[in-house]
PAFISE-660311 format. One record per atom (N, C-alpha, C): residue in three letters; x, y negated, z negated. Coordinates in steps of 0.2 Angstrom, whole numbers, padded with zeros to 4 digits, always signed. Last residue first. Layout:
// residues N
ALAXYZ/...
***
This chain:
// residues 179
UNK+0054-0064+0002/UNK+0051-0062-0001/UNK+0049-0056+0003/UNK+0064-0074+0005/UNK+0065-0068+0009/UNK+0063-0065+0003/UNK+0065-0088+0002/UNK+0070-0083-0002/UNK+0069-0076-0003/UNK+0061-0092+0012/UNK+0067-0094+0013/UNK+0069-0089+0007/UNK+0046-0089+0015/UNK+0052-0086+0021/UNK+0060-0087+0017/UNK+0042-0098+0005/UNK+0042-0089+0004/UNK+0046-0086+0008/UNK+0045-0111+0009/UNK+0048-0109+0003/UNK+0048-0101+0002/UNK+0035-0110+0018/UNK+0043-0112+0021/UNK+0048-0110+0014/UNK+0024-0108+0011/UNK+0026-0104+0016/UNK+0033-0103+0019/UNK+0025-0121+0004/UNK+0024-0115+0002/UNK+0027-0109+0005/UNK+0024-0132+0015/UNK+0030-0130+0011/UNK+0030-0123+0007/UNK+0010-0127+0022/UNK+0016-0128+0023/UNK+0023-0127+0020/UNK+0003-0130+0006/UNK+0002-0124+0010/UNK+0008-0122+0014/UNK+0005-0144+0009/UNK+0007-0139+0001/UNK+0010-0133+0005/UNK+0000-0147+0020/UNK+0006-0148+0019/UNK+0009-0143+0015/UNK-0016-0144+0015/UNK-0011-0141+0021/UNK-0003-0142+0018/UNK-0016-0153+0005/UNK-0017-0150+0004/UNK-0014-0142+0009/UNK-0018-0169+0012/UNK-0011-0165+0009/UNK-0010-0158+0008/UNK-0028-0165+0022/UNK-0021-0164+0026/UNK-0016-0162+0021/UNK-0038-0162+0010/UNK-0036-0156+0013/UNK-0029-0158+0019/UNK-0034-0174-0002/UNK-0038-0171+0005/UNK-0034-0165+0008/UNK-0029-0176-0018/UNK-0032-0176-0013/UNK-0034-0175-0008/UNK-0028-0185-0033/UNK-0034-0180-0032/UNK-0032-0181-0024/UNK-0015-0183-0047/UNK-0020-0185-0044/UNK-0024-0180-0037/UNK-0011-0177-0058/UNK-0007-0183-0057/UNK-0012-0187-0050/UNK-0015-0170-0073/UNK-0018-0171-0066/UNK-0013-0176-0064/UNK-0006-0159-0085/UNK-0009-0168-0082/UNK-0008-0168-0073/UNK-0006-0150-0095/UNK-0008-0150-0088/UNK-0010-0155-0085/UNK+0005-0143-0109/UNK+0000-0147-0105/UNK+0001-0148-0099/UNK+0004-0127-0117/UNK+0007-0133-0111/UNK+0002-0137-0111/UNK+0001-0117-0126/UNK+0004-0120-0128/UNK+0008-0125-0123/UNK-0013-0113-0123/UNK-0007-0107-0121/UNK+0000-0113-0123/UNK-0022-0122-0123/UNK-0023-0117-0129/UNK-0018-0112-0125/UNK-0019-0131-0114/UNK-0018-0133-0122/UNK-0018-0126-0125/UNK-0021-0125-0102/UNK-0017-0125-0103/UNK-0012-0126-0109/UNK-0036-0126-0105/UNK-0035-0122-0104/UNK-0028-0120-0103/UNK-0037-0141-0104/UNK-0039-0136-0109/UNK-0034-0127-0110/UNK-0033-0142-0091/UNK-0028-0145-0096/UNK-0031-0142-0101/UNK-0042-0136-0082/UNK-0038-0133-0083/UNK-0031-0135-0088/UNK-0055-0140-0087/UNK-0054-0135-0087/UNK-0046-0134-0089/UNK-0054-0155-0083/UNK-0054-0153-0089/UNK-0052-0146-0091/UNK-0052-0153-0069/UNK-0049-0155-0071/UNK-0047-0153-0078/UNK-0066-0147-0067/UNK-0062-0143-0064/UNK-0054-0147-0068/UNK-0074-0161-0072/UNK-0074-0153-0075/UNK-0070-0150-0075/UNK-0069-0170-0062/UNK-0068-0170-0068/UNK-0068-0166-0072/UNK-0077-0163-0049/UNK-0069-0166-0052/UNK-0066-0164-0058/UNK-0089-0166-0055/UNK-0088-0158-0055/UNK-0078-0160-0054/UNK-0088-0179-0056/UNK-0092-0178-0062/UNK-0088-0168-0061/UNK-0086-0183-0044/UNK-0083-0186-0045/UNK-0084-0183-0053/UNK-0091-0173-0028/UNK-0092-0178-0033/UNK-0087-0177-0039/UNK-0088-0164-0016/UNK-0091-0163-0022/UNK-0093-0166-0028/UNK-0083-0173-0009/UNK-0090-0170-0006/UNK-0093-0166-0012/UNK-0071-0179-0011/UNK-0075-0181-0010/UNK-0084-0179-0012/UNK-0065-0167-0007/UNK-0065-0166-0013/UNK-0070-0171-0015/UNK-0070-0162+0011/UNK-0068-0166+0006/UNK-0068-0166-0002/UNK-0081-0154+0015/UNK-0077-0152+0018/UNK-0071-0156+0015/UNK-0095-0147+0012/UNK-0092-0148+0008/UNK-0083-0147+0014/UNK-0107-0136+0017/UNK-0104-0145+0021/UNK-0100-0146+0019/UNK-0107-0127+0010/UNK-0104-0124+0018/UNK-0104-0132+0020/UNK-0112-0123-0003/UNK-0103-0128-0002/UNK-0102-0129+0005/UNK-0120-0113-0005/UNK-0121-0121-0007/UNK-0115-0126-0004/UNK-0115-0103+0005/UNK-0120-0109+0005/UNK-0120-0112+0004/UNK-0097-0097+0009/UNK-0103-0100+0006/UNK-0110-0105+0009/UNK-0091-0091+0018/UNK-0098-0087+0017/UNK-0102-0091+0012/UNK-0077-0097+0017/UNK-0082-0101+0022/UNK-0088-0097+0020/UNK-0077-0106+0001/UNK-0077-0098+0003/UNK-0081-0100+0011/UNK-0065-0118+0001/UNK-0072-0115-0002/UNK-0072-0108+0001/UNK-0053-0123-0011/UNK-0056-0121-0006/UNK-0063-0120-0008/UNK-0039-0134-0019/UNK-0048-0131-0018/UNK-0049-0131-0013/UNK-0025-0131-0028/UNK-0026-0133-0022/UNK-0035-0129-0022/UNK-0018-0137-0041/UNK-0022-0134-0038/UNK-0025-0133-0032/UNK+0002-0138-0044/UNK-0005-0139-0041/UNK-0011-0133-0041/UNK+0014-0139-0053/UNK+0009-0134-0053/UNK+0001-0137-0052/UNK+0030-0144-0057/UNK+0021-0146-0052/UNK+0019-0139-0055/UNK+0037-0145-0073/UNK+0036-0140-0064/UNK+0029-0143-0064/UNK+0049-0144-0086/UNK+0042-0148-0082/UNK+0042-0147-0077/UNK+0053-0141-0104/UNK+0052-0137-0097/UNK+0045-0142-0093/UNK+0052-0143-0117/UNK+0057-0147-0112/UNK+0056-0146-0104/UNK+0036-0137-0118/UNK+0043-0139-0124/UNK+0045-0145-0118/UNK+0031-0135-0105/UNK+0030-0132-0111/UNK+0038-0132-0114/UNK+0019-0143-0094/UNK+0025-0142-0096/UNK+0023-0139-0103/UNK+0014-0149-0076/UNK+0013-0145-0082/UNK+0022-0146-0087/UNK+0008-0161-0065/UNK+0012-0158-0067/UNK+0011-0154-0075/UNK-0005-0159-0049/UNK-0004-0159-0058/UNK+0005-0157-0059/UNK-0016-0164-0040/UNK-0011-0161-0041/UNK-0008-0163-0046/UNK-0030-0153-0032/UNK-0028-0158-0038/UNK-0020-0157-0040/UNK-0032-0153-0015/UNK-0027-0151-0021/UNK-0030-0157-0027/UNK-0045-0150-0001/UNK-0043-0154-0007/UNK-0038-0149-0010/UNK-0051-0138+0005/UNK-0055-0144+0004/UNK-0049-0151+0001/UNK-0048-0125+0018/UNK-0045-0129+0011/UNK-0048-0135+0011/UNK-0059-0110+0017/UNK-0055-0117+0021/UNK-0054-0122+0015/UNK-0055-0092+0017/UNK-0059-0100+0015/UNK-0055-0105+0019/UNK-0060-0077+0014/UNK-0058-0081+0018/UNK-0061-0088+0016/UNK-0051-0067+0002/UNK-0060-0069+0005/UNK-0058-0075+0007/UNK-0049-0051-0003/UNK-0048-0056-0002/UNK-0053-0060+0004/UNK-0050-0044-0023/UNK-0052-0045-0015/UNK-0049-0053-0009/UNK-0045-0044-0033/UNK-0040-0041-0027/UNK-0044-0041-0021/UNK-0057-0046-0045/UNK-0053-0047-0041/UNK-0049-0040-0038/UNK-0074-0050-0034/UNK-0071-0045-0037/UNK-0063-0046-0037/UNK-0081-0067-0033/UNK-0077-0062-0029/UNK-0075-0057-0035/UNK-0098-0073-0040/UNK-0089-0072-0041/UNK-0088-0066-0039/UNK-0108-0083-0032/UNK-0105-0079-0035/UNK-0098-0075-0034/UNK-0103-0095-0022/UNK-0109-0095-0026/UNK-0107-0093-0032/UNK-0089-0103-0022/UNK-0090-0097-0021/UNK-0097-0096-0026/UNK-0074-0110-0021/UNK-0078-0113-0024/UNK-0084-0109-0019/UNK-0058-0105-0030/UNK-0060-0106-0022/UNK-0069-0106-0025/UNK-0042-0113-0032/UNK-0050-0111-0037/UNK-0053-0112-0029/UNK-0026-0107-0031/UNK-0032-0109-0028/UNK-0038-0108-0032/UNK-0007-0107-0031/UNK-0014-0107-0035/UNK-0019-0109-0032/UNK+0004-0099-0021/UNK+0001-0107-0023/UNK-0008-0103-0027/UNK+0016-0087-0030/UNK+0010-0090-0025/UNK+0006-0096-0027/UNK+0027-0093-0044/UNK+0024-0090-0040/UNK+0020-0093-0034/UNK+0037-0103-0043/UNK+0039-0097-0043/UNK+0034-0092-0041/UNK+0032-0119-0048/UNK+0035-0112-0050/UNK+0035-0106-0050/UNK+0033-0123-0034/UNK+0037-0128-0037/UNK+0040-0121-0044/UNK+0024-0108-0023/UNK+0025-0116-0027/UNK+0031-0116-0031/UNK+0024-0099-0009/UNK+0028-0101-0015/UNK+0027-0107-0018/UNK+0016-0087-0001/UNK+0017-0093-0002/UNK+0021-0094-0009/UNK+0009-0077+0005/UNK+0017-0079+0010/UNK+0018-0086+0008/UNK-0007-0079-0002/UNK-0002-0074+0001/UNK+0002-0078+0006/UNK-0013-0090-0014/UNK-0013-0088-0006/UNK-0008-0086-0004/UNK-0026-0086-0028/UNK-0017-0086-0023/UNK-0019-0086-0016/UNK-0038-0089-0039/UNK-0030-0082-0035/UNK-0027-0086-0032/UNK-0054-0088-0046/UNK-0046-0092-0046/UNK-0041-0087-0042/UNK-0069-0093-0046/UNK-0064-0089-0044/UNK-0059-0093-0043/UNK-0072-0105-0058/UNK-0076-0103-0051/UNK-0071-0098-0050/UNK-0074-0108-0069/UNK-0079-0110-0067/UNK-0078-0106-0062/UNK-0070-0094-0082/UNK-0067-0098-0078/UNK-0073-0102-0073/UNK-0073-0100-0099/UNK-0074-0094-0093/UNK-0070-0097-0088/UNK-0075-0101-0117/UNK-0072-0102-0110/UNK-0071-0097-0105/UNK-0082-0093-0128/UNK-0085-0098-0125/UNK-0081-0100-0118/UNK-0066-0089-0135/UNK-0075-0087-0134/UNK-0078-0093-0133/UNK-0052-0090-0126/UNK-0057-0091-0132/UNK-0063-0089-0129/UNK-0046-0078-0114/UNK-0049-0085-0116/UNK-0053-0084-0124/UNK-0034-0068-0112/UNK-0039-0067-0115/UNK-0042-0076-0117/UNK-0020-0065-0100/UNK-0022-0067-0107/UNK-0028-0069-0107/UNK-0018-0056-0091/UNK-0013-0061-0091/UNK-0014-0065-0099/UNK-0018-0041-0086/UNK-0023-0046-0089/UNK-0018-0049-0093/UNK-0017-0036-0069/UNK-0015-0036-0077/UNK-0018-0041-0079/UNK-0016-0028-0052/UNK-0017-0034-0056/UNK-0018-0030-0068/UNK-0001-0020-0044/UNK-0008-0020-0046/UNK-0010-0027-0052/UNK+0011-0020-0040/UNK+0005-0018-0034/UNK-0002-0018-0037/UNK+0024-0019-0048/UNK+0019-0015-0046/UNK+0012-0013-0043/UNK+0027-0031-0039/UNK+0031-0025-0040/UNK+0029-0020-0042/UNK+0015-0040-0042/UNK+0019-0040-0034/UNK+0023-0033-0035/UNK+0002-0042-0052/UNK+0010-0041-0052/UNK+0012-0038-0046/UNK-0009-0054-0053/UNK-0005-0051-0049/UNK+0003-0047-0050/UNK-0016-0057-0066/UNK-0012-0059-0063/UNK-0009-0054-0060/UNK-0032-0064-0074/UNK-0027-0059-0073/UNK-0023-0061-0068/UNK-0039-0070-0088/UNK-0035-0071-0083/UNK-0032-0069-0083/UNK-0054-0064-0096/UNK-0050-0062-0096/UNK-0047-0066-0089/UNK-0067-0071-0095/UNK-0063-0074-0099/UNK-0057-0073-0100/UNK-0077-0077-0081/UNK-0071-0071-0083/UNK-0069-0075-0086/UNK-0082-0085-0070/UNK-0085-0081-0075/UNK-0083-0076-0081/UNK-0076-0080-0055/UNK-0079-0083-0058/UNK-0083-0082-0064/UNK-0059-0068-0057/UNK-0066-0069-0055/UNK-0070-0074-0059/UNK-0045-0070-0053/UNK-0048-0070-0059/UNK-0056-0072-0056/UNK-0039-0066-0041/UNK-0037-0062-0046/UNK-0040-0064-0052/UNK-0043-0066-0024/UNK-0043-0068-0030/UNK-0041-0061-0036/UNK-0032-0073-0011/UNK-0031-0065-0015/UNK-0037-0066-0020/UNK-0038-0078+0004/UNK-0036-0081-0004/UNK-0035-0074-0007/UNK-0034-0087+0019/UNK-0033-0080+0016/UNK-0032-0081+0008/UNK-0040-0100+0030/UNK-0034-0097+0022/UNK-0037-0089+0022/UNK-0045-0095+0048/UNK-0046-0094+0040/UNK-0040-0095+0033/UNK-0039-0091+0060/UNK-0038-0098+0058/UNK-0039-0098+0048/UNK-0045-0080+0066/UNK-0049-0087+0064/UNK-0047-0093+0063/UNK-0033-0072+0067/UNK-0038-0073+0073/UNK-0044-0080+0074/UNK-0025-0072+0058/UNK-0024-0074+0065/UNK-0028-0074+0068/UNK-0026-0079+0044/UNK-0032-0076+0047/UNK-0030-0078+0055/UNK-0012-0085+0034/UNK-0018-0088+0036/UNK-0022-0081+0043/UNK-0004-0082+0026/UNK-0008-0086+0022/UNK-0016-0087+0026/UNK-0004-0060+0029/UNK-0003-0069+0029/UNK-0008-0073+0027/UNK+0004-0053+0013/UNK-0003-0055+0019/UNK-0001-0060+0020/UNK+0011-0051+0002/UNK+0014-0055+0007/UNK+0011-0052+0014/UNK+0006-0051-0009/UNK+0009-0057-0009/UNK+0011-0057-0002/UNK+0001-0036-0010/UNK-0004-0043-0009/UNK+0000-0050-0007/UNK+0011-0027-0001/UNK+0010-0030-0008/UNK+0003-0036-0006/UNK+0004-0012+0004/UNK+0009-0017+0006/UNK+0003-0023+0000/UNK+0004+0006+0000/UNK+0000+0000+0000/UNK+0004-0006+0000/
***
């Protein structure tokens, strides 16, 4: 079985992102991919009461600032089973810096949608989701970084060309240390 990490980012025939997900919407357990043995693990257990709002996973043949696959909350009626993978198109990144003790690295989010979704299938800009669900997805994940002992400061909110770019350097980053 060929590693999930290294499908391509992108659906040669449609054009489509390619998203792995690994933590379904809804889910208090965050799982993570382990690439060397080929199967997902439970990365750590949320408090009681926090879930994830929407599916969360990675996009294959890519590299972020730390080390792993780019990050993606892909915005999906109901929640993808994880290891599935589910085609989307990039709306927006929120892009944030993290840190724990001395230690500081990007750690963007980049938002898609599921193309098979309904309620989101206009939703073409971060824009287009409002400024209130924003804010949510934002909270979310500074919360959720506070209670693992980092913090997670949005640095700001953009459109899907930055969000491409990401994606580009990503990719340019997984070919380079021959993953």
């Amino acid at each position: 079985m060929p590693s999930l990490v290294k499908l391509d980012a992108y659906d040669a025939e449609s054009g489509r992102l390619n998203v792995i997900i690994e933590t379904p919407q809804g889910s208090r357990n965050k799982y993570d991919y382990d690439a060397k043995l080929k199967i997902f693990k439970i990365g750590c257990l949320l408090p009681a009461g926090v879930v994830f709002p929407y599916d969360f996973g990675f996009i294959p043949s890519t590299l972020g600032d730390d080390g792993d696959p780019l990050d993606v909350l892909l915005l999906m009626e109901v929640p993808a089973p994880g290891g599935y993978l589910v085609q989307a198109r990039l709306i927006g990144v929120i892009e944030a810096k993290q840190w724990k003790g001395r230690k500081t690295e990007r750690n963007d989010r980049l938002i898609a949608v599921s193309t098979e979704s309904h309620r989101h299938k206009e939703a073409r800009s971060l824009d287009d989701l409002g400024d209130q669900l924003l804010s949510e997805i934002e909270h979310f994940f500074i919360s959720y970084n506070q209670m693992h002992g980092k913090q997670f400061i949005p640095l700001g909110r953009h459109g899907a060309g930055r969000a491409q770019k990401l994606v580009i350097k990503g990719e340019k980053r997984f070919r380079e240390k021959g993953e």
